[in-house]
C-alpha positions in Angstrom: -35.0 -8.0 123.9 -34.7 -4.6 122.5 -37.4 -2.7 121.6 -37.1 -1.1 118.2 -37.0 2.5 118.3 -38.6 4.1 114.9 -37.2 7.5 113.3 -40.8 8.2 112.2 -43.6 7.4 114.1 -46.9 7.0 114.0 -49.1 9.8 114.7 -52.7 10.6 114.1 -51.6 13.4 112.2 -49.1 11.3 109.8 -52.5 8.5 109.7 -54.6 11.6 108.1 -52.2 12.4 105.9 -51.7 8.9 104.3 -55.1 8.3 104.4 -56.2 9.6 100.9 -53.4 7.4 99.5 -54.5 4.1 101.6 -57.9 4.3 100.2 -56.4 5.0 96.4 -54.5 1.9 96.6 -57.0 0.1 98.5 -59.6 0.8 95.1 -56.8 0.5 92.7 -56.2 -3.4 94.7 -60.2 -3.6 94.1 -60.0 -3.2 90.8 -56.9 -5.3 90.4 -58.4 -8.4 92.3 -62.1 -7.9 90.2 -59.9 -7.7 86.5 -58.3 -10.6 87.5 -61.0 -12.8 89.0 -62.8 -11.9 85.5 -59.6 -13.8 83.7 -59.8 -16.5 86.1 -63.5 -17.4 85.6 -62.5 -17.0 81.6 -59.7 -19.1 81.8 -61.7 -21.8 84.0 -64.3 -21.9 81.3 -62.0 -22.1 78.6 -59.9 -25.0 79.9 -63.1 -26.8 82.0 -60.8 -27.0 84.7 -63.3 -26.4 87.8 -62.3 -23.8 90.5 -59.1 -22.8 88.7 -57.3 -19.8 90.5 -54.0 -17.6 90.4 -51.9 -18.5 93.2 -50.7 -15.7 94.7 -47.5 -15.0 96.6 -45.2 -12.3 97.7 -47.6 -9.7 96.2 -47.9 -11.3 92.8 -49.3 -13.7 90.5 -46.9 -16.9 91.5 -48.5 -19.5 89.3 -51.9 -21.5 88.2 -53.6 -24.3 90.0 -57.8 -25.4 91.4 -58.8 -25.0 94.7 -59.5 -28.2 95.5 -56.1 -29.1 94.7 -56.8 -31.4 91.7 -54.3 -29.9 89.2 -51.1 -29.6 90.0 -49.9 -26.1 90.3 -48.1 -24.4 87.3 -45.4 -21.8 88.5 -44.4 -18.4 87.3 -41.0 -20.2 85.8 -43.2 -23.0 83.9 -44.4 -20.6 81.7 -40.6 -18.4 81.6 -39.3 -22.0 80.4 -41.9 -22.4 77.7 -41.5 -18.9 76.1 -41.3 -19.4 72.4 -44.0 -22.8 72.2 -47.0 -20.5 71.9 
């Protein structure tokens, strides 16, 4: 097996120049997470379903379910096909 050969690579000087942006995005993720555990907890209260949570998958929100697995989970497209029954 080939190993793969990489036009950049990975040096400590290329690591201290990311840096700065690694710990931007790693606040702005923070911040993200804390907004949306804040909509969670809203939306648990609201609907009195216990432990409901966003799924999340491939870097977004993918759908709606609990965590102990009592509701079934509501995908991203169950709410595309309901557009319009607000």
């Amino acid at each position: 097996m080939k190993i793969k050969e990489y036009k950049i690579k990975k040096t400590k000087d290329l690591v201290k120049k990311l840096k700065p942006y690694w710990k931007e995005a790693m606040e702005e993720e923070g911040k993200y997470y804390k907004k949306l555990t804040k909509i969670q907890k809203r939306a648990a209260r609201k609907t009195k379903i216990e432990g409901l949570e966003f799924f999340i998958a491939d870097g977004g929100v993918e759908g709606i379910g609990n965590a102990d697995t009592t509701m079934e989970l509501i995908r991203s497209n169950d709410f595309a096909k309901n557009k319009g029954e607000e």
